[in-house]
N, CA, C and O atoms as a DFTB+ gen file, in Angstrom:
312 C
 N C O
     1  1     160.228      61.241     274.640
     2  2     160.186      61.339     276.087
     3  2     161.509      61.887     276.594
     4  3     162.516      61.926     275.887
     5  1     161.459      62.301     277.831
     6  2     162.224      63.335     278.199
     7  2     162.976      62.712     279.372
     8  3     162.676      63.236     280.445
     9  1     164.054      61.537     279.463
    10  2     164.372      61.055     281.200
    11  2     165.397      61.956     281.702
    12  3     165.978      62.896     281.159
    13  1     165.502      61.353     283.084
    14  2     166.675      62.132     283.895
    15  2     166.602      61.112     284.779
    16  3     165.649      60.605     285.370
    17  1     168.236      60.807     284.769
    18  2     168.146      59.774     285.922
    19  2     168.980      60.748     287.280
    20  3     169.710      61.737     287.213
    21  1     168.467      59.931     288.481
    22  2     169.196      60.379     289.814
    23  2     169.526      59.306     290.615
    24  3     168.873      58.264     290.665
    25  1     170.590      59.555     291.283
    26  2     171.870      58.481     291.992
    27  2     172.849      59.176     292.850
    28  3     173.485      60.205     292.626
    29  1     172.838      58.509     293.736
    30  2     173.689      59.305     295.289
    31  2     175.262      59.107     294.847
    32  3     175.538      58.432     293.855
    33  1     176.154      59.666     295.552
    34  2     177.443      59.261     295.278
    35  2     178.153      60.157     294.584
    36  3     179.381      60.113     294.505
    37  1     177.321      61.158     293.955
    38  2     177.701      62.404     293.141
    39  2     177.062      63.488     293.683
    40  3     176.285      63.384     294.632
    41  1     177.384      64.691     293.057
    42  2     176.835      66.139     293.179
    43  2     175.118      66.115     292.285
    44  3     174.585      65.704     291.254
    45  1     174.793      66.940     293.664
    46  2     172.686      67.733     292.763
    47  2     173.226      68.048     291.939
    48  3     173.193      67.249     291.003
    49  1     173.876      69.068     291.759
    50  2     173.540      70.338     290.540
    51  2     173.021      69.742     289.151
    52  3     171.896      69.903     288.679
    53  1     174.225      68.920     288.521
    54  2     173.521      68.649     287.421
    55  2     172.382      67.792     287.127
    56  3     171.656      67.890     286.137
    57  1     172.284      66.916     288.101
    58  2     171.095      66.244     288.298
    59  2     169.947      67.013     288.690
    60  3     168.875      66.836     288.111
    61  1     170.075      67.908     289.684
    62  2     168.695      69.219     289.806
    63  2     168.293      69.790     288.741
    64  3     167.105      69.939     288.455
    65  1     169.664      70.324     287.762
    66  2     169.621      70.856     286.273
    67  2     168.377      70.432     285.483
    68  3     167.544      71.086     284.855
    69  1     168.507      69.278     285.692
    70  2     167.958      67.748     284.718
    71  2     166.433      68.103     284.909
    72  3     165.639      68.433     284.027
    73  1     166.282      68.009     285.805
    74  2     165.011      68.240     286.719
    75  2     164.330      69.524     286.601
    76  3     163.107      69.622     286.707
    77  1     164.910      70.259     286.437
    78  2     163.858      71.742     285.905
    79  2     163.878      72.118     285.305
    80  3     163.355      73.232     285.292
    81  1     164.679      71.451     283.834
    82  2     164.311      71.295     282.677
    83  2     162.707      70.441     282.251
    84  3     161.851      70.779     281.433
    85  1     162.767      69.061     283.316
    86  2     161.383      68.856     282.611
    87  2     161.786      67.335     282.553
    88  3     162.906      66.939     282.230
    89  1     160.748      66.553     282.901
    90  2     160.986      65.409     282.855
    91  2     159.818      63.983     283.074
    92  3     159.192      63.563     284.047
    93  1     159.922      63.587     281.759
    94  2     158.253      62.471     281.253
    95  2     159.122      61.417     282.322
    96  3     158.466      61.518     283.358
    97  1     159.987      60.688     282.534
    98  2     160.055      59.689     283.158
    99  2     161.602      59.764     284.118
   100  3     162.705      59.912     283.591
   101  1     161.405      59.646     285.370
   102  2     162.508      59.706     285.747
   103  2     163.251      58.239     286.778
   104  3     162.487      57.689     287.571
   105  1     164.058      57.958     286.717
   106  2     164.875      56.956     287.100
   107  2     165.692      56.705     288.092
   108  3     166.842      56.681     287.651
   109  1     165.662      56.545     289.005
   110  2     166.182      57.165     290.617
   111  2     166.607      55.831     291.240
   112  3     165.871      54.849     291.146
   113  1     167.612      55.787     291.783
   114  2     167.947      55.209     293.383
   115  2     166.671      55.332     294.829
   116  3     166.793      56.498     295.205
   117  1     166.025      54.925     295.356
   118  2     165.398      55.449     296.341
   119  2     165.636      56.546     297.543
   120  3     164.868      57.348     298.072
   121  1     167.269      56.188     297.785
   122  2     167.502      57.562     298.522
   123  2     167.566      59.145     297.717
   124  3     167.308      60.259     298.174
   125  1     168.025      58.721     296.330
   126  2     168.187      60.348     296.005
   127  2     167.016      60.714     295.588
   128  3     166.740      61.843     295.994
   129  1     166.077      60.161     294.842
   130  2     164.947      60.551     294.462
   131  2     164.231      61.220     296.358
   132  3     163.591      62.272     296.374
   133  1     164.427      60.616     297.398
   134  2     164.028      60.815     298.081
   135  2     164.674      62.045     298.453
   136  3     163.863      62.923     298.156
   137  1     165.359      62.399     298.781
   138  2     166.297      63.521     298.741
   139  2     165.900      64.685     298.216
   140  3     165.817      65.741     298.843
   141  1     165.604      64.495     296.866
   142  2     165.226      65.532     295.795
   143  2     164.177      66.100     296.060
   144  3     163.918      67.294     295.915
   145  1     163.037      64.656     296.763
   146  2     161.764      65.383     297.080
   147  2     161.530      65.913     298.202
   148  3     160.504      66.518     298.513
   149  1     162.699      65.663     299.024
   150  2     162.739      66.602     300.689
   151  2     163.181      67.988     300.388
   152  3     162.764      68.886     301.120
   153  1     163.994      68.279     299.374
   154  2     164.188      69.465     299.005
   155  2     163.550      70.435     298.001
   156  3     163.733      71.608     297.676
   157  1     162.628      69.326     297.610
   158  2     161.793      70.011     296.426
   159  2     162.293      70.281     295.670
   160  3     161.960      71.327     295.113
   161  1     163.026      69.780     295.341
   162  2     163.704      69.284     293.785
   163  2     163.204      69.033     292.955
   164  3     163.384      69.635     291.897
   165  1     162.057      67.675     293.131
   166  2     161.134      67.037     292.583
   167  2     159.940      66.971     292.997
   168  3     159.745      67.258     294.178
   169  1     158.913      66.614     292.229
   170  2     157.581      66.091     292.713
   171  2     156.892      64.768     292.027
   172  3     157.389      64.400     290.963
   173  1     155.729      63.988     292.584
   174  2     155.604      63.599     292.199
   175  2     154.003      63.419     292.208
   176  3     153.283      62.421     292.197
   177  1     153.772      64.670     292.232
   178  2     151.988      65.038     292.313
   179  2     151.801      65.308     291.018
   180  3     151.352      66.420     290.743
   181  1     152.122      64.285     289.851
   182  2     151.506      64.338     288.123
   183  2     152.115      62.628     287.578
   184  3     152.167      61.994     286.524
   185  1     152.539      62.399     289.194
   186  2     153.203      61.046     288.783
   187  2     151.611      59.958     288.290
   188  3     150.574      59.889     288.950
   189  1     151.965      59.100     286.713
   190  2     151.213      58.627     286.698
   191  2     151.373      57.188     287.021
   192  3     150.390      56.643     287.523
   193  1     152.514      56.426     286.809
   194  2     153.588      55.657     286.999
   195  2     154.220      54.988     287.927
   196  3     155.204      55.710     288.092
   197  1     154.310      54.324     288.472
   198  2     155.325      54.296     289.638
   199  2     155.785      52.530     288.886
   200  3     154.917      51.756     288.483
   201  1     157.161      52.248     288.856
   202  2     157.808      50.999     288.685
   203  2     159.416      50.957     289.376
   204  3     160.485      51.523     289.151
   205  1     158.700      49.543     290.719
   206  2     159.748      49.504     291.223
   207  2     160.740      48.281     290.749
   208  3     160.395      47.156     291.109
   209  1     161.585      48.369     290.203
   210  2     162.664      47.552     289.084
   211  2     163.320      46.688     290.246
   212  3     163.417      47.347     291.281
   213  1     163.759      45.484     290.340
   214  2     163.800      44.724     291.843
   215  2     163.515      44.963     292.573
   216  3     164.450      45.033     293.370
   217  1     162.182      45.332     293.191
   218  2     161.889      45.965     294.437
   219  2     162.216      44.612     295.427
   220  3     162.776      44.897     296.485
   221  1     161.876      42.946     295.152
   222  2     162.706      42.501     296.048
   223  2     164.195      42.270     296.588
   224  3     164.688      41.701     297.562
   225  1     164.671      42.983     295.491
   226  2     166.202      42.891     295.477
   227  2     166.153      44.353     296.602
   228  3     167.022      44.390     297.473
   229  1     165.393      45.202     296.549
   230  2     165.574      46.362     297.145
   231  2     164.925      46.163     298.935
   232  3     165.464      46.630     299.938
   233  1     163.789      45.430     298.887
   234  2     163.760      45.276     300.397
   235  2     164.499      43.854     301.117
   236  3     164.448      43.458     302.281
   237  1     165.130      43.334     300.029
   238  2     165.962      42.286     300.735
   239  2     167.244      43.328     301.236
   240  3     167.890      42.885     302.186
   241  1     167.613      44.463     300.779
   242  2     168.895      45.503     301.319
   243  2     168.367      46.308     302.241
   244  3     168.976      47.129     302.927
   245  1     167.012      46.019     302.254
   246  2     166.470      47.052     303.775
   247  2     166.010      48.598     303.238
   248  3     166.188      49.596     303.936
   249  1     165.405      48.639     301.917
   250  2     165.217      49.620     301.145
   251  2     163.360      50.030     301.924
   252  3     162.775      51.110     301.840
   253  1     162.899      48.847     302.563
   254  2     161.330      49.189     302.610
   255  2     161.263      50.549     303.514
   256  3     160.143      51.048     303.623
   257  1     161.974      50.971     303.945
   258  2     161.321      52.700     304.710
   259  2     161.317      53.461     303.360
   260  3     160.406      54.160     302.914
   261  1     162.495      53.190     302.812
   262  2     162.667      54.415     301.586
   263  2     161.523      53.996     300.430
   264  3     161.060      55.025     299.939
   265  1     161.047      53.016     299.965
   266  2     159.929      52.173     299.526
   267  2     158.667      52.621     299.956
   268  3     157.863      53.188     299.215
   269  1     158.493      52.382     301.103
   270  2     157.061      53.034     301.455
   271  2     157.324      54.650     301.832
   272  3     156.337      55.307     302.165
   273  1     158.575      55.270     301.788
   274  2     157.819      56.804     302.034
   275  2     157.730      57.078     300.821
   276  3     156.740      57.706     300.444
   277  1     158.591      56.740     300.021
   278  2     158.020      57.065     298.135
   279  2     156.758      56.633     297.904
   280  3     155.958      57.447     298.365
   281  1     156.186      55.627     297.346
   282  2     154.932      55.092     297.953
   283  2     154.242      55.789     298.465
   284  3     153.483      56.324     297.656
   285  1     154.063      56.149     299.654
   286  2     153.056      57.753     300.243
   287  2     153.125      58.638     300.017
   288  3     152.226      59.336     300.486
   289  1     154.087      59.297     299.228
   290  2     154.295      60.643     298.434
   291  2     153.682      60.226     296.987
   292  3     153.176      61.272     296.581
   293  1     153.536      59.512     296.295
   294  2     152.862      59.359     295.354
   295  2     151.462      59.531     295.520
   296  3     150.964      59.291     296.620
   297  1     150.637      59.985     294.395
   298  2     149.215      60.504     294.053
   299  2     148.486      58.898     294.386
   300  3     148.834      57.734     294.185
   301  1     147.280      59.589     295.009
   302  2     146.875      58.430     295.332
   303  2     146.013      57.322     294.081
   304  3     145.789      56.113     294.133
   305  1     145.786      58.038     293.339
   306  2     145.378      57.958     292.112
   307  2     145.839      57.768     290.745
   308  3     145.478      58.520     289.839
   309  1     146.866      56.484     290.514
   310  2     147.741      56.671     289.889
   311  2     147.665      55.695     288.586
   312  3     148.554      55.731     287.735
């Protein structure tokens, strides 16, 4: 399998790099993954997957907008 992780606080490039190379599972922060997919960076229309890793740790920080717009960008069919 092929990951790429993404995380704010640094520069796209090599993380975009990562990304159009090809990628079975990817590993994200909620804002940058979100990011990536406002710019089309990423997609996630082959996503089969979705695992949110503390997601209560994540809407106890006030993560649920970035939570549910990922969430609605995902295939509905998953």
């Amino acid at each position: 399998f092929k990951a790429v992780v993404l995380f704010g606080g640094t520069g796209y490039r090599k993380q975009v790099q990562s990304l159009h190379r090809g990628a079975d599972i990817i590993v994200a922060t909620p804002g940058r993954l979100l990011d990536c997919l406002n710019r089309n960076f990423a997609s996630l229309s082959k996503l089969q997957v979705l695992v949110l890793d503390e997601a209560d740790r994540l809407l106890d920080m006030g993560f649920m907008p970035q939570v549910q717009a990922i969430i609605d960008r995902a295939p509905e069919k998953r």
